[in-house]
Z-matrix of the N, CA and C atoms (Angstrom, degrees):
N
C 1 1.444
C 2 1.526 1 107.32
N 3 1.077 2 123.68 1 123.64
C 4 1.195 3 132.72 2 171.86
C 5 1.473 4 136.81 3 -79.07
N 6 1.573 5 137.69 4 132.04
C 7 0.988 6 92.95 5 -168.47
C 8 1.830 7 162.00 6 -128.91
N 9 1.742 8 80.58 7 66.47
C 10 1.357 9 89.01 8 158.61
C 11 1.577 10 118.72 9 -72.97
N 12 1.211 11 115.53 10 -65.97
C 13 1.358 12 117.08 11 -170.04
C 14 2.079 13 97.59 12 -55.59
N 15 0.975 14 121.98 13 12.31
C 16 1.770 15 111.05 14 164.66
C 17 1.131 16 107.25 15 -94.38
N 18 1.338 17 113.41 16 -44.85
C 19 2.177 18 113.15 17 165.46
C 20 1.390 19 110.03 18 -58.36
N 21 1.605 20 129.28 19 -53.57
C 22 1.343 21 113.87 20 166.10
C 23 1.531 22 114.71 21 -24.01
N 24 1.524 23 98.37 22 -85.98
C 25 1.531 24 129.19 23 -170.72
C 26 1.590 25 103.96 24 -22.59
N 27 1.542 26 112.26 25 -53.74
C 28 1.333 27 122.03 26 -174.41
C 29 1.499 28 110.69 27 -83.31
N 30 1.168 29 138.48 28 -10.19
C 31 1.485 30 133.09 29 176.64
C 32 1.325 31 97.50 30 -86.16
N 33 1.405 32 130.12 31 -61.17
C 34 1.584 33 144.30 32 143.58
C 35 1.700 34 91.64 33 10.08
N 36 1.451 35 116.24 34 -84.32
C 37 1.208 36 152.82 35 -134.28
C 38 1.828 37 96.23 36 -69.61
N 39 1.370 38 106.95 37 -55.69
C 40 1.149 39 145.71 38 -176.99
C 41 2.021 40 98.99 39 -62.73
N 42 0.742 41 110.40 40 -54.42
C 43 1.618 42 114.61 41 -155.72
C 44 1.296 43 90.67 42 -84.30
N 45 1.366 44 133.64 43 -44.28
C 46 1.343 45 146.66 44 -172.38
C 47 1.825 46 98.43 45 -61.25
N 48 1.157 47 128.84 46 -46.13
C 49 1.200 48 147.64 47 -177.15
C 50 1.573 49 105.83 48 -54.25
N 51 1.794 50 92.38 49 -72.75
C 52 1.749 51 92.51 50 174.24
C 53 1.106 52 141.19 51 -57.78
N 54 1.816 53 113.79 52 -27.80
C 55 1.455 54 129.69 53 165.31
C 56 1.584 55 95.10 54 -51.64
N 57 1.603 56 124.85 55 -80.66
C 58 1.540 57 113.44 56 -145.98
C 59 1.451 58 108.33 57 -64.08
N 60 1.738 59 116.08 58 -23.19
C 61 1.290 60 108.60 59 157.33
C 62 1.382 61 125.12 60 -36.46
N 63 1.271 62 116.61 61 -70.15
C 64 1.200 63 132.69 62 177.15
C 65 1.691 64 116.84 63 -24.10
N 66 1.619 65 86.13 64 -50.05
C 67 1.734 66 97.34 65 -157.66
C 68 1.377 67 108.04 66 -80.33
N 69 1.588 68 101.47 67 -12.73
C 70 1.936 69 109.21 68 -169.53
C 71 1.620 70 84.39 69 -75.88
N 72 1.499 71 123.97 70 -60.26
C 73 1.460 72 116.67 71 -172.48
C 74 1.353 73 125.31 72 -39.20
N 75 1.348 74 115.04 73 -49.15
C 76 1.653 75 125.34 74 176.15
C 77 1.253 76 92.55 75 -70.32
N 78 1.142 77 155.34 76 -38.67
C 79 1.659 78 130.29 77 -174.73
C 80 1.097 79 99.04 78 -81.06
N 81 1.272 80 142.65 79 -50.47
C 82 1.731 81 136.24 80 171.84
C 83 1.632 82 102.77 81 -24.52
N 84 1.893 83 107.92 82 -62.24
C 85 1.318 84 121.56 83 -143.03
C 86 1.722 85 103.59 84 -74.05
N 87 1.546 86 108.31 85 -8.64
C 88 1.577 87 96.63 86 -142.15
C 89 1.752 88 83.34 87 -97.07
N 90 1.196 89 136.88 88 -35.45
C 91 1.849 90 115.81 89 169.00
C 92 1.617 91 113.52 90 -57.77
N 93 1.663 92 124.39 91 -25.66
C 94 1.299 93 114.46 92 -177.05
C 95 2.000 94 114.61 93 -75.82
N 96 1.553 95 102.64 94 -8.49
C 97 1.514 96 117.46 95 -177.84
C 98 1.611 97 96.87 96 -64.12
N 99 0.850 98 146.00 97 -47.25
C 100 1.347 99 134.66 98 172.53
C 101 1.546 100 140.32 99 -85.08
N 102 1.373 101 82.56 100 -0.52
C 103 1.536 102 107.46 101 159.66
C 104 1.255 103 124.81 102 -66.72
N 105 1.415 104 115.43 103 -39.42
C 106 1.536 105 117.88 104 153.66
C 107 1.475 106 136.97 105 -35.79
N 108 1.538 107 92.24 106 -41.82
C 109 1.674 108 104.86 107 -173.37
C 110 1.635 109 100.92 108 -59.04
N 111 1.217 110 121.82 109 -24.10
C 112 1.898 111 109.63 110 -170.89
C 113 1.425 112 89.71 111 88.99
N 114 1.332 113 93.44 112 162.59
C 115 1.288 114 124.94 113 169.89
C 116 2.176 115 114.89 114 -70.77
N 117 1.315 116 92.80 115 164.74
C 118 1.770 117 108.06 116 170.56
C 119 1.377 118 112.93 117 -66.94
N 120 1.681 119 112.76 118 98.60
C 121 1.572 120 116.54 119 -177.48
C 122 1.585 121 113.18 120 -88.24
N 123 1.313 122 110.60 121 100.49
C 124 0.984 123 117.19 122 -175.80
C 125 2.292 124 132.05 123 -83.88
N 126 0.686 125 143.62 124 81.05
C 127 1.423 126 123.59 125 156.00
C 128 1.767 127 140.27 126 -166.13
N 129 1.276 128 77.74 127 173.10
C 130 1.589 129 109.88 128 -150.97
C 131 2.168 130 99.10 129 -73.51
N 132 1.563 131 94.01 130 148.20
C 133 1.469 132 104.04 131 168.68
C 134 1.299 133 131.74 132 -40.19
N 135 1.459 134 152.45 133 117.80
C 136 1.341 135 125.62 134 159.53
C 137 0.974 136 126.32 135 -46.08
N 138 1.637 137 115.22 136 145.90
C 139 2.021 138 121.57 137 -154.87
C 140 1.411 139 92.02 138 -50.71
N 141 0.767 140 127.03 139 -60.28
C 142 1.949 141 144.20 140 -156.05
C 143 1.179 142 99.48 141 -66.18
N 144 1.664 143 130.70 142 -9.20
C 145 1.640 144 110.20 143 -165.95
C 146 2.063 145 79.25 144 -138.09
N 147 0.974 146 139.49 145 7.77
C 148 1.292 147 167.46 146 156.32
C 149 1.914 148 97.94 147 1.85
N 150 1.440 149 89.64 148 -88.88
C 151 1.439 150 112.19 149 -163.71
C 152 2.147 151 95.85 150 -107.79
N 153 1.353 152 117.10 151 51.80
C 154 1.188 153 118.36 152 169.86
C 155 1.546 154 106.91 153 -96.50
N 156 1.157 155 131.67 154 -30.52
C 157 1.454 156 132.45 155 -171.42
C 158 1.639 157 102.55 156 -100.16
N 159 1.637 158 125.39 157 7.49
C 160 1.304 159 126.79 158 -167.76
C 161 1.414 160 97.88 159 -175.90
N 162 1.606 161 129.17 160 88.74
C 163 1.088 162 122.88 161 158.69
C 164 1.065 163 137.34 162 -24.63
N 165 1.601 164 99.39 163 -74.52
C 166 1.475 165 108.86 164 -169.74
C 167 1.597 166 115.98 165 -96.07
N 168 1.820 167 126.22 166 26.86
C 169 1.203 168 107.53 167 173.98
C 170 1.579 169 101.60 168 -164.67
N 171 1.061 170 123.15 169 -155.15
C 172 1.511 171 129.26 170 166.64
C 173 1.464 172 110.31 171 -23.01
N 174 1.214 173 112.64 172 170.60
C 175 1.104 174 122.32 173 173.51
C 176 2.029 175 101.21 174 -107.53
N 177 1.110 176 113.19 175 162.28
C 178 2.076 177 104.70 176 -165.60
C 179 1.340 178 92.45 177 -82.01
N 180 1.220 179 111.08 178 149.03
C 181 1.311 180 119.54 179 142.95
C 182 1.348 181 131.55 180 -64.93
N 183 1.386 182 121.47 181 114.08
C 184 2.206 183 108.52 182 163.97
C 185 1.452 184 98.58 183 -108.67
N 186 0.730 185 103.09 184 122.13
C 187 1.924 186 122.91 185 140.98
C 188 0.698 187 153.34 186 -105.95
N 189 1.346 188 117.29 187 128.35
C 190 2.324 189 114.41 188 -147.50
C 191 1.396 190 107.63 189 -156.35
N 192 1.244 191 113.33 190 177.27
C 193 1.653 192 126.97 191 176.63
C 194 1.703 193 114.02 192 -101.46
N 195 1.281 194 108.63 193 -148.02
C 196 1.291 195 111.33 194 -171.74
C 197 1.508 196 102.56 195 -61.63
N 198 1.203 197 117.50 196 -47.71
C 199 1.504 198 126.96 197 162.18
C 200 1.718 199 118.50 198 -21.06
N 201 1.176 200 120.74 199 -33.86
C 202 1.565 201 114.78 200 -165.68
C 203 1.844 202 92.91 201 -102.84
N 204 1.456 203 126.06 202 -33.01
C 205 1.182 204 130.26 203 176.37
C 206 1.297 205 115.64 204 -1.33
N 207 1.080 206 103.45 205 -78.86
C 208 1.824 207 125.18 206 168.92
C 209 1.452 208 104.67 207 -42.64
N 210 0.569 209 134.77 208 -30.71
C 211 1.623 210 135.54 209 -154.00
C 212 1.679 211 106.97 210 -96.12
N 213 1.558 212 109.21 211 -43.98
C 214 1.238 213 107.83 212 -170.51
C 215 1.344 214 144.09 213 -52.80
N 216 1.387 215 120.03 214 -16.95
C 217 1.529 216 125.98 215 142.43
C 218 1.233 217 116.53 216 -69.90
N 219 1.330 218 152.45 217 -22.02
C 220 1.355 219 136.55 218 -139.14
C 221 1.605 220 77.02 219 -132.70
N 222 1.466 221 149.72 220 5.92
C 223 1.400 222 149.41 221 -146.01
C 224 2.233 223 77.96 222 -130.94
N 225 1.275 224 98.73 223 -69.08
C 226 1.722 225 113.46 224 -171.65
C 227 1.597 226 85.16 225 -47.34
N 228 1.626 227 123.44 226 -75.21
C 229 1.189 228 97.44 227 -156.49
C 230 1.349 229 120.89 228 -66.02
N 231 1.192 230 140.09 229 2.43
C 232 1.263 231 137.27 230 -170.63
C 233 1.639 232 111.48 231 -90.12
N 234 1.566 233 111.22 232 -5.68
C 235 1.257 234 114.05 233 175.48
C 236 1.487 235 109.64 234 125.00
N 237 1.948 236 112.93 235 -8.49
C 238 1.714 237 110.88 236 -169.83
C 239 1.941 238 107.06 237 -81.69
N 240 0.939 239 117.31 238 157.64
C 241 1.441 240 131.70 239 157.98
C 242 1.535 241 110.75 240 -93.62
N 243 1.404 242 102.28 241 75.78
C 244 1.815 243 99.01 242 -165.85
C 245 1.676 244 115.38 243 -77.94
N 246 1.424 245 118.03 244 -176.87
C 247 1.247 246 122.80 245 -168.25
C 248 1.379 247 103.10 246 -166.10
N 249 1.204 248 137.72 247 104.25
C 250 1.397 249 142.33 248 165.73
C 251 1.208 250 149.21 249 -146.29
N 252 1.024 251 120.59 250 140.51
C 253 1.826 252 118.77 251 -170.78
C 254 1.185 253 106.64 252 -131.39
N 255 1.401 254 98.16 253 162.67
C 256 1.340 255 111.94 254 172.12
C 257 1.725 256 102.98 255 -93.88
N 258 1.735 257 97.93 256 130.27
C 259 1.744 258 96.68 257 144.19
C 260 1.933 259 68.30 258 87.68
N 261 1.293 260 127.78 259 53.20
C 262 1.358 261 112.99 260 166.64
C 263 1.392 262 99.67 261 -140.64
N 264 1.640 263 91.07 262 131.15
C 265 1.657 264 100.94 263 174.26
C 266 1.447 265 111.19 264 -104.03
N 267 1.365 266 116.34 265 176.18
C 268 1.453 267 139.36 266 177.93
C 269 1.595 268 113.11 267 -12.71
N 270 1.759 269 97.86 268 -56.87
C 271 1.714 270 79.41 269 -154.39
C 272 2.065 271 97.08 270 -110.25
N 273 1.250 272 106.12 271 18.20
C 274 1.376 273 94.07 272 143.86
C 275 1.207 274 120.46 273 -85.26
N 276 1.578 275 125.15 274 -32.30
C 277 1.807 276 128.96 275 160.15
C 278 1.378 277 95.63 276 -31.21
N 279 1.611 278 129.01 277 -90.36
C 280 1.241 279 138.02 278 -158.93
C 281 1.770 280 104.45 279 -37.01
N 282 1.248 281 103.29 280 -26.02
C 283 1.653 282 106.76 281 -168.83
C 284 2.032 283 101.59 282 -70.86
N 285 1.242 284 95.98 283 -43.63
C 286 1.245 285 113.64 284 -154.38
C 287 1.685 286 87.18 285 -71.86
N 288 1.101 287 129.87 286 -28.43
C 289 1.687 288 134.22 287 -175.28
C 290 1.045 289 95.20 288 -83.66
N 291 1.499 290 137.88 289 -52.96
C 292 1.483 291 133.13 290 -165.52
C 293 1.610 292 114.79 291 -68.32
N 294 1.200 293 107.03 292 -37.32
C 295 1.668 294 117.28 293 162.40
C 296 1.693 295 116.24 294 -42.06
N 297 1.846 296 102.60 295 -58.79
C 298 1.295 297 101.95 296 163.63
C 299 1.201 298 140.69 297 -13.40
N 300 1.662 299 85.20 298 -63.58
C 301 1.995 300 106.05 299 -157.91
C 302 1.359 301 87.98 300 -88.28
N 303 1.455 302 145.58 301 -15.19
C 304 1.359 303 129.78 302 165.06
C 305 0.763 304 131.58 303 -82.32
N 306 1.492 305 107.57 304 -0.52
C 307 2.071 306 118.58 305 171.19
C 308 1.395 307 87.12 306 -89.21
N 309 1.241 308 147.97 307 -61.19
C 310 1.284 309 154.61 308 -86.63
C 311 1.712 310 140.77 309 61.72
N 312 1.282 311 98.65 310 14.66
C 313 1.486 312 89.66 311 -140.66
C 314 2.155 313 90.97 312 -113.30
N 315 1.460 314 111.55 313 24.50
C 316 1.140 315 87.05 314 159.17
C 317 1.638 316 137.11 315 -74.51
N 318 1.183 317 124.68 316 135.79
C 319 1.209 318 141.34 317 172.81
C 320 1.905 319 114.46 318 -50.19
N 321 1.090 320 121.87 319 -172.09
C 322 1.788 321 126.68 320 178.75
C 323 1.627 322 97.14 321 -89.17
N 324 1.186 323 116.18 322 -44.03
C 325 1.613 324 115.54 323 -170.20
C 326 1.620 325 94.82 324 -117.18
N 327 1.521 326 99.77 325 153.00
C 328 1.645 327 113.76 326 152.10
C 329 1.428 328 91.13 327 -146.34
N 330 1.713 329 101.23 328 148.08
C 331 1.342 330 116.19 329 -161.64
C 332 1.876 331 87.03 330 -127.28
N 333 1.489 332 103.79 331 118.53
C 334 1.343 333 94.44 332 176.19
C 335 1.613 334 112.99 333 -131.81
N 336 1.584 335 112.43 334 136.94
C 337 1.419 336 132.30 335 -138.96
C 338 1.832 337 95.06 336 -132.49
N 339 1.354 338 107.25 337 70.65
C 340 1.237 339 121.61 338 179.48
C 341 1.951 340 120.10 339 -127.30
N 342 1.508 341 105.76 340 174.61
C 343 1.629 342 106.67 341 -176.00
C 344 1.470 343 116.02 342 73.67
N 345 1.106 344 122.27 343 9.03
C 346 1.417 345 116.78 344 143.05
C 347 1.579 346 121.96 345 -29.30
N 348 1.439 347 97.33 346 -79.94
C 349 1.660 348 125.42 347 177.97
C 350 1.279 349 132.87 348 -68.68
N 351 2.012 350 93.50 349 -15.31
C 352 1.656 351 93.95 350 -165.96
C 353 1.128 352 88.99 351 -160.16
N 354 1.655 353 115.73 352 -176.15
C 355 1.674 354 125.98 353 -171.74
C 356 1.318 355 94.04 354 -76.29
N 357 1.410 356 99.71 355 165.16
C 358 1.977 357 117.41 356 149.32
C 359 1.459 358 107.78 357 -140.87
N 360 1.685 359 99.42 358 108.78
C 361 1.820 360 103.73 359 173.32
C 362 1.396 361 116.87 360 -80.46
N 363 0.706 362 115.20 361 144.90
C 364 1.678 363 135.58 362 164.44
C 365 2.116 364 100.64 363 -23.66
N 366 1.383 365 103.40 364 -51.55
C 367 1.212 366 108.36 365 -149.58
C 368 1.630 367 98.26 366 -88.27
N 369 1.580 368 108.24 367 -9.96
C 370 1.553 369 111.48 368 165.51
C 371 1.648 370 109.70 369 -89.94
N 372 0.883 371 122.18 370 0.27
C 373 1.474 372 124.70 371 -170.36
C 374 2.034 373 103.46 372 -95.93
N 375 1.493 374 92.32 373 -41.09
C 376 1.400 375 116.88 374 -164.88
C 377 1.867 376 93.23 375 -74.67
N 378 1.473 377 124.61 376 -28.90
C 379 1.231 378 107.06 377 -164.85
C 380 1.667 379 100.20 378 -102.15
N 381 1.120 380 110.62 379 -30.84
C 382 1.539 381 116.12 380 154.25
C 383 1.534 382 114.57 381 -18.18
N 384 1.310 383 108.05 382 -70.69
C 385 1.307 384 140.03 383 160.84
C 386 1.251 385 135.76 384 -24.93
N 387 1.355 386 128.02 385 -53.60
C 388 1.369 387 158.81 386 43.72
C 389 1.736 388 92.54 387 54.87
N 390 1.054 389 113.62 388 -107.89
C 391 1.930 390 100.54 389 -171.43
C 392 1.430 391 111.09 390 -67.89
N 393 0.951 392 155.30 391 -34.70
C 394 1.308 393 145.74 392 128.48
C 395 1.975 394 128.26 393 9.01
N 396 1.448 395 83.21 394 -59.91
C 397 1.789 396 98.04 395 -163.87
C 398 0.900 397 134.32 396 53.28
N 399 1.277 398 125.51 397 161.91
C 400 1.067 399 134.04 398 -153.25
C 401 2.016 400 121.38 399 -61.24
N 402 1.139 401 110.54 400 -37.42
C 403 1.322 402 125.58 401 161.05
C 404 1.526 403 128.67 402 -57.22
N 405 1.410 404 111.30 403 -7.58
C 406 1.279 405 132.08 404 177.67
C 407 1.557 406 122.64 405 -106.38
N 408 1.321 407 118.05 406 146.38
C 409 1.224 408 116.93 407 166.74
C 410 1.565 409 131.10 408 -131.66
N 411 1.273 410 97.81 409 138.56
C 412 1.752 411 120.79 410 -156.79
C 413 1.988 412 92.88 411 -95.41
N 414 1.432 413 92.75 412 106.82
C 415 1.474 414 81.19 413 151.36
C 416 1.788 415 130.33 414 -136.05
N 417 1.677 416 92.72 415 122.49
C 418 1.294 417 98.46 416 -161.33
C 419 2.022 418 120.31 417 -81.60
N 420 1.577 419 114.64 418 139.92
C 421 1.543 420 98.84 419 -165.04
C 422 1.912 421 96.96 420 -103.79
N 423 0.838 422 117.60 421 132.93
C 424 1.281 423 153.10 422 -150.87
C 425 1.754 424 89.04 423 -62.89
N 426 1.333 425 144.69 424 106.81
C 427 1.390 426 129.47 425 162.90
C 428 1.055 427 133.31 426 -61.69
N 429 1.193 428 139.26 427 119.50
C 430 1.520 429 148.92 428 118.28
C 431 1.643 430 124.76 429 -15.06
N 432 1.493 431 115.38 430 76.20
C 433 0.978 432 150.41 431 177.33
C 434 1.901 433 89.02 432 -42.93
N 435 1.978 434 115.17 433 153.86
C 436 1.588 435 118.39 434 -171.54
C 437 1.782 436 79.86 435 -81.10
N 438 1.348 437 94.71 436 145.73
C 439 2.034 438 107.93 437 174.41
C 440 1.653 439 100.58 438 115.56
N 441 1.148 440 109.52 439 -54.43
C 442 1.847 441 128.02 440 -174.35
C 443 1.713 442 103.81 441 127.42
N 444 1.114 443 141.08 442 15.93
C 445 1.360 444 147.42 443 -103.70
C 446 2.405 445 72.44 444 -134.06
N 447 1.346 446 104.63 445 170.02
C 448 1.427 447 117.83 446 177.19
C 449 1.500 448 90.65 447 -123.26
N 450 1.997 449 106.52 448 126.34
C 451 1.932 450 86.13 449 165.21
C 452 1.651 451 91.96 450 -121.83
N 453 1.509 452 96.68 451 -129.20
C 454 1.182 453 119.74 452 -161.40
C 455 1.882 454 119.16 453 -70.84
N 456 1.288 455 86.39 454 -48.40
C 457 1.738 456 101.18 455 154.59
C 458 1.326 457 124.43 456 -60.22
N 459 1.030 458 129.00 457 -3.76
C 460 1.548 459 128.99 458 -176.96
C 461 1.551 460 99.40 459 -117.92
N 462 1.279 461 115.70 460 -23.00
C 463 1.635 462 109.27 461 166.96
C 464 1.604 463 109.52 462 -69.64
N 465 1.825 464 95.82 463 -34.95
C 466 1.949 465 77.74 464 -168.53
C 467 1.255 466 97.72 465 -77.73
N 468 1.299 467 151.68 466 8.99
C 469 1.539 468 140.52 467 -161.94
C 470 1.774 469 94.48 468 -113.92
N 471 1.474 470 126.58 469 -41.96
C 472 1.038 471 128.47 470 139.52
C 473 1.442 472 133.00 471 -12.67
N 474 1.504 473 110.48 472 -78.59
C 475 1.344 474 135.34 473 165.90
C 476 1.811 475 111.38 474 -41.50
N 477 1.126 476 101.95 475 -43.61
C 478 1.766 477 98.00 476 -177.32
C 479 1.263 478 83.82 477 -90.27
N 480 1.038 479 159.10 478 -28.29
C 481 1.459 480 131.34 479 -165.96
C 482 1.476 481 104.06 480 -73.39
N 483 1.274 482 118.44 481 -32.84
C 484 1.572 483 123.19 482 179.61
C 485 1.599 484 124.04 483 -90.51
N 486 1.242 485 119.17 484 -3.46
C 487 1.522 486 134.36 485 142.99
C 488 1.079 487 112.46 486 -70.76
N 489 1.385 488 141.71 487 -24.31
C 490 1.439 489 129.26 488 -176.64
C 491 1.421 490 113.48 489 108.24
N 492 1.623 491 108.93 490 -28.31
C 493 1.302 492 107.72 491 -166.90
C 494 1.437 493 118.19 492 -108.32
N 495 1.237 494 107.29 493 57.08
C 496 1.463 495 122.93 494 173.50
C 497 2.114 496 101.57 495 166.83
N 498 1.448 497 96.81 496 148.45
C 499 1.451 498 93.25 497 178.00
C 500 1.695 499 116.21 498 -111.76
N 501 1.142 500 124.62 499 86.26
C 502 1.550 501 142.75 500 160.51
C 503 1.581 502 100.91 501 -6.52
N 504 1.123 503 138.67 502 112.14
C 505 1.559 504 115.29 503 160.39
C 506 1.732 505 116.30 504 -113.70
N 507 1.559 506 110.21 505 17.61
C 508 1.248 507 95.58 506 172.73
C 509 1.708 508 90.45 507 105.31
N 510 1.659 509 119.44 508 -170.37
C 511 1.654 510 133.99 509 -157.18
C 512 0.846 511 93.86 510 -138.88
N 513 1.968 512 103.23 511 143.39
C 514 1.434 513 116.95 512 -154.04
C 515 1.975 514 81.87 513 -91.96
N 516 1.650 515 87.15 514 165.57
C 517 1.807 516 91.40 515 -171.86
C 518 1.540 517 105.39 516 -83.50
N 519 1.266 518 135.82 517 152.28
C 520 1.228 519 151.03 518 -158.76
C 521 1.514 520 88.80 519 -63.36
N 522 1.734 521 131.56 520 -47.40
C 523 1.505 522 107.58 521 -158.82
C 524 2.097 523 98.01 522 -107.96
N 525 0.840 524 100.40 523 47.16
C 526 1.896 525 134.51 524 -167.15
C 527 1.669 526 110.96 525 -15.27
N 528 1.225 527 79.19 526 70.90
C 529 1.582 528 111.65 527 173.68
C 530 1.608 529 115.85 528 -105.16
N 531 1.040 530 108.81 529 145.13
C 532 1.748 531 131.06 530 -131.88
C 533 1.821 532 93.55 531 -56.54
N 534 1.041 533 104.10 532 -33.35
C 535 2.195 534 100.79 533 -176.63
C 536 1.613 535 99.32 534 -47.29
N 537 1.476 536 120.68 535 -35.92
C 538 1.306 537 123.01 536 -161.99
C 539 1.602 538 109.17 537 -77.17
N 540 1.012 539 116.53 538 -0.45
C 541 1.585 540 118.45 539 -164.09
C 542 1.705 541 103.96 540 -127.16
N 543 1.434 542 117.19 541 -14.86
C 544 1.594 543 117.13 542 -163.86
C 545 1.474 544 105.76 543 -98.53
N 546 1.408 545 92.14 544 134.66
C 547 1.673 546 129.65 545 -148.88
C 548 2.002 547 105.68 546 -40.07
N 549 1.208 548 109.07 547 -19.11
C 550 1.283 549 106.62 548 -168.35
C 551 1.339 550 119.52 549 19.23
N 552 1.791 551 120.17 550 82.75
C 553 1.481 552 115.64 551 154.24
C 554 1.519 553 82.65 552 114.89
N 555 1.204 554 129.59 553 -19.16
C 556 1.730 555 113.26 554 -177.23
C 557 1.216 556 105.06 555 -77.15
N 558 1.301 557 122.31 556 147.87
C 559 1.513 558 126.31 557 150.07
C 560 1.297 559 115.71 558 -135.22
């Protein structure tokens, strides 16, 4: 062997090395990627301010992503039973509703504040909907696409608001404090 083809052989040798390196790190790295998001920030109304956004029943559900973060004290005291994470898309929302209805404990409204981070299809909106029932009302908050920009997800949340079968309330405010999330017109 001569030796050029031993510097080949060894750059070969070499590059092959750094790739699976590479790839061992990103598989290490890729369960700690959602580790970032934080944990499920959870809470509930004070007793005394309880049934202020709902006389006669539950207090609403909101459920949101990193987006509602901010919100979640100033959301509880206003009367919400909030629920939020960071780095959460659509159909852990739907999860977080279906849990509900298996305690019993959905409320008249859930207000859900998703698609920041990720899509929202039509056909996740519709099954929402679907566990909900018909006696219930879904009101969905309009996303804020990364830039400030309206995309594709904010048409389908749009779109059900104008079928009837979901209530549109408009885009949560950039520093997502509680005006940005309240039901405007739902009951």
């Amino acid at each position: 062997m001569n030796t050029g083809s031993r510097g080949w052989l060894l750059a070969a040798w070499l590059g092959a090395a750094t790739a699976a390196g590479a790839l061992a790190l990103l598989a290490h790295a890729a369960p700690d990627a959602f580790a970032d998001c934080g944990g499920v920030v959870k809470e509930s109304p004070p007793h005394k301010r309880a049934h202020h956004v709902n006389p006669k029943g539950r207090p609403p559900l909101a459920i949101g992503d990193s987006s509602m973060l901010l919100a979640v004290h100033n959301l509880a005291r206003a009367g919400y039973r909030v629920n939020a994470h960071g780095c959460r898309q659509f159909p852990e929302g739907i999860g977080v509703v279906g849990a509900a209805k298996r305690r019993h404990e959905l409320p008249h409204m859930t207000a859900i504040a998703l698609g920041a981070d990720a899509s929202v299809k039509r056909s996740q909106v519709e099954h929402t909907l679907h566990l909900l029932g018909p006696r219930r009302v879904l009101c969905l908050v309009t996303p804020i696409e990364l830039g400030g920009g309206s995309g594709k997800d904010a048409q389908v949340v749009r779109d059900a608001g104008r079928t009837g079968s979901g209530c549109s309330t408009g885009s949560t405010s950039p520093a997502g404090t509680a005006t940005g999330f309240s039901p405007m017109g739902c009951t």
